[in-house]
C-alpha positions as CSV (number, residue, x, y, z in Angstrom):
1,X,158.1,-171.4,172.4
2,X,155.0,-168.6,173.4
3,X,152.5,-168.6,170.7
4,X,150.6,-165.4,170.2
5,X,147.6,-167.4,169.7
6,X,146.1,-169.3,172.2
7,X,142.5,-170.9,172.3
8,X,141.1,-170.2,168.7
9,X,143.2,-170.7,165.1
10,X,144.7,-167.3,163.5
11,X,142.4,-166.0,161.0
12,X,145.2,-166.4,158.0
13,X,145.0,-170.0,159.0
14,X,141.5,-170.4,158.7
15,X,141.5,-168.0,155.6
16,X,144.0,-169.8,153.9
17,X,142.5,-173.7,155.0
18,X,139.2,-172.6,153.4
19,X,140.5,-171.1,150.5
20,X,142.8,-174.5,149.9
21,X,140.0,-176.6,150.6
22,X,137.4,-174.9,148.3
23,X,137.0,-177.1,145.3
24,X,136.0,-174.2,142.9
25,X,139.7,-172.7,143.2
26,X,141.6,-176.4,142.6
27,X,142.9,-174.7,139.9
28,X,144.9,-172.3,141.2
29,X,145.4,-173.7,144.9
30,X,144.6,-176.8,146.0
31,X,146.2,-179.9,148.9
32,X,149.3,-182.1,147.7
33,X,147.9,-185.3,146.4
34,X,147.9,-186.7,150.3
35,X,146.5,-183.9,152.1
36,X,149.8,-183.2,153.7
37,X,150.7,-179.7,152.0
38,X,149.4,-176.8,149.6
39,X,150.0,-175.8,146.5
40,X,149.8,-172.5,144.8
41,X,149.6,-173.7,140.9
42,X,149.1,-170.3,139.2
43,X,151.2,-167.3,141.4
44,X,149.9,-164.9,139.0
45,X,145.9,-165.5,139.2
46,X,146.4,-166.7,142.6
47,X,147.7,-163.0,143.6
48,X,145.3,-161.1,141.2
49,X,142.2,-163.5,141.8
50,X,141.8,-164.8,145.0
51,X,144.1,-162.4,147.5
52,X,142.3,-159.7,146.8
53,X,139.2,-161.5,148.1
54,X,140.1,-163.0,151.4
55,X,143.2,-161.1,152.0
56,X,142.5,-157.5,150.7
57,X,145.4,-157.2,149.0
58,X,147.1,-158.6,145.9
59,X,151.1,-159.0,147.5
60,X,152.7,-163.0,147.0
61,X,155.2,-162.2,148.7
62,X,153.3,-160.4,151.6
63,X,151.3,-164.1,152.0
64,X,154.2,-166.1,151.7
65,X,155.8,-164.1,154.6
66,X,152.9,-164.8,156.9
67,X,153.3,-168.7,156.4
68,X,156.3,-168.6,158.9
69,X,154.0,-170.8,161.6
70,X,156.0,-173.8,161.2
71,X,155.5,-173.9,157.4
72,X,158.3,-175.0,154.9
73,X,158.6,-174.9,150.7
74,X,158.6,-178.6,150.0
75,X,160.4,-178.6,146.9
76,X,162.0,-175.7,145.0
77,X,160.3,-176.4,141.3
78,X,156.5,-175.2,142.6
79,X,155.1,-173.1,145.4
80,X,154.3,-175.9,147.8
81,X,154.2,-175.6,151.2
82,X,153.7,-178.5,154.6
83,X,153.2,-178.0,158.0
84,X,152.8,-180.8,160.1
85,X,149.6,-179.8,161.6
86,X,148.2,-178.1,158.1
87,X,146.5,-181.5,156.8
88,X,142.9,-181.4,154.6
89,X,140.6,-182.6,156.8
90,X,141.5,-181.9,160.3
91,X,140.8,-178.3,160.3
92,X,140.6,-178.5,164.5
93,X,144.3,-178.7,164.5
94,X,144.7,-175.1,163.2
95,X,144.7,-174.0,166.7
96,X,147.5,-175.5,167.9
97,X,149.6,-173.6,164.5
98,X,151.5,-170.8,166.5
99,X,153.5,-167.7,165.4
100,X,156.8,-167.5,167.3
101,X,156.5,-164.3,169.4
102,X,160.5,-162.6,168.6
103,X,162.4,-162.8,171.8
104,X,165.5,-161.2,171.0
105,X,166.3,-158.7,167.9
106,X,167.8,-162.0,165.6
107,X,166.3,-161.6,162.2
108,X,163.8,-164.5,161.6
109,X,164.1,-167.0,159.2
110,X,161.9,-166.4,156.3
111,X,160.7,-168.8,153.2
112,X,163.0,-167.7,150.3
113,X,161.3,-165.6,147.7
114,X,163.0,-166.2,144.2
115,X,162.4,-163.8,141.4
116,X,160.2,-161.6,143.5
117,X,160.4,-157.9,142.5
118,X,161.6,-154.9,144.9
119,X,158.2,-153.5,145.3
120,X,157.5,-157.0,146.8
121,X,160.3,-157.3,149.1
122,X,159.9,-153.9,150.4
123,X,155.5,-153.8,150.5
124,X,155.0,-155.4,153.7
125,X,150.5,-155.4,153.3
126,X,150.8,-158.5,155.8
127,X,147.0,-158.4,157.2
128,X,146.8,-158.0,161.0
129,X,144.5,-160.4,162.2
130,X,141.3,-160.1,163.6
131,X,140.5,-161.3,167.0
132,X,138.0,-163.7,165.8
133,X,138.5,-166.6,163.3
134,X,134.6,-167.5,163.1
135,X,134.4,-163.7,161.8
136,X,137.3,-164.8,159.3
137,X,135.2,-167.9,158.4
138,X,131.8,-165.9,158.1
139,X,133.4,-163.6,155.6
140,X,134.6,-165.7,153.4
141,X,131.6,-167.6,153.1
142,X,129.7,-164.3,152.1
143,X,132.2,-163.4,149.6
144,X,132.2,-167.1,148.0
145,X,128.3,-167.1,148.4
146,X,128.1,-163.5,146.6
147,X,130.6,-165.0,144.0
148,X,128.4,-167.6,143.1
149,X,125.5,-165.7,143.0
150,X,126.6,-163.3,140.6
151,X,127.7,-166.3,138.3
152,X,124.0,-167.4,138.3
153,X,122.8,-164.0,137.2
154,X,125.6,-163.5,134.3
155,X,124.6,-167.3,133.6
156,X,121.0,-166.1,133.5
157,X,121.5,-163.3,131.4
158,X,123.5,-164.7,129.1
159,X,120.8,-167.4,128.7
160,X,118.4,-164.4,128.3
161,X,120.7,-162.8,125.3
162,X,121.0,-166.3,123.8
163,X,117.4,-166.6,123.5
164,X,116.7,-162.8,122.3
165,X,119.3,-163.2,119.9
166,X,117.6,-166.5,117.9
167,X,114.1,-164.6,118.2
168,X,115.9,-161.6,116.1
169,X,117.3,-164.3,113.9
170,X,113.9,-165.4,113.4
171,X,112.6,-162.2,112.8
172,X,115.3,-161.2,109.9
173,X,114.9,-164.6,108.4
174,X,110.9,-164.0,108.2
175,X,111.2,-160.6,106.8
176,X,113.8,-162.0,104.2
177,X,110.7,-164.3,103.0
178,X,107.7,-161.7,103.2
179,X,110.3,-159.7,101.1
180,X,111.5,-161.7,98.4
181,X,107.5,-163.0,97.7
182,X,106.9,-159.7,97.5
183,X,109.3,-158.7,94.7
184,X,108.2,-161.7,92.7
185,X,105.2,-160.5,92.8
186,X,106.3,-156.9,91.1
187,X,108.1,-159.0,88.5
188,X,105.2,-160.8,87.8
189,X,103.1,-157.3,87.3
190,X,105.8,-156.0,85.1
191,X,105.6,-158.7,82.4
192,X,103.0,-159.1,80.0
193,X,102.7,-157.1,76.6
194,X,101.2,-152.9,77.2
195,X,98.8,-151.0,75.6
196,X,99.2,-147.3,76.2
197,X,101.3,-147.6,79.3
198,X,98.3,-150.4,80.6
199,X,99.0,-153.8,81.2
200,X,96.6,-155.6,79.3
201,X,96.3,-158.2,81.6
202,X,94.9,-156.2,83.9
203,X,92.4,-154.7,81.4
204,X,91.3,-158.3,80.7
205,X,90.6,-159.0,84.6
206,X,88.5,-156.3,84.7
């Protein structure tokens, strides 16, 4: 077998190792409860969430196409997938992952793709590689890093709102006071017996 990689790890591989490995996305992707395999928990954010950021595109099918370096589906209830050399925590051994190069025009074998659509059977967006998997590795540090950061500014702002929001609170319930002394105070002016249109109270204060 002639590997079309040789020296560094593909940049899917890498790609696909961080993005398994992050904690924050454990909830859509994360390692087999041994470390041995992958699984994709939620197709449907995984594909509109997290492809779109490391992959550029948003096509399942397209990624599950690229796993044929020596991956298989483990079991046919969940989108789980082993290779033998695909294990959390030994990361160095994504080098020695390799695509078969086709030798002959025999169709190759692909993982099986129930329930996909036409439009993903027939979109091939498979990402060509870049030459470089620390490029790979850089970029999707800067996209996670630029991910978090905007979480700490909507987290800011909304802190921000939060506290505007009691101060206006404050403000109304403040008003609501001034303004109801106020009219009890008119009330009080209006009673009391009139002579001529004059309250005599007043007349007697002055």
């Amino acid at each position: 077998m002639e590997c079309v990689w040789k020296g560094s790890a593909a940049p899917f591989l890498v790609k696909t190792y961080m993005m398994v490995d992050d904690p924050a996305t454990d909830d859509v992707v994360s390692w087999n409860a041994d470390g041995t395999a992958f699984v994709v928990w939620q197709p449907a954010e995984f594909a509109r969430d997290l492809l779109p950021t490391v992959f550029k595109h948003s096509n399942f099918s397209s990624f599950v196409r690229q796993l044929n370096t020596g991956f298989h589906k483990v079991t046919t209830n969940r989108w789980e997938f082993s290779n033998n050399l695909f294990i959390r925590g030994k990361r160095d051994q994504l080098r020695d992952i390799c695509r078969k190069k086709a030798t002959s025009n025999k169709p190759q074998p692909k993982v099986q793709l129930p329930n996909a659509s036409p439009e993903d059977q027939s979109g091939d967006n498979e990402e060509r590689p870049s030459p470089s998997a620390s490029s790979s590795s850089s970029d999707y540090t800067n996209l996670v890093g630029e991910n978090k950061r905007l979480r700490r500014e909507n987290g800011a702002l909304s802190s921000e709102l939060a506290v505007m929001k009691k101060k206006f609170d404050e403000l109304l319930d403040l008003a609501a006071v001034n303004g109801g002394g106020n009219s009890e105070r008119e009330e009080s002016d209006d009673e009391g017996p009139k002579l001529f249109g004059v309250r005599l109270r007043r007349l007697v204060n002055r």
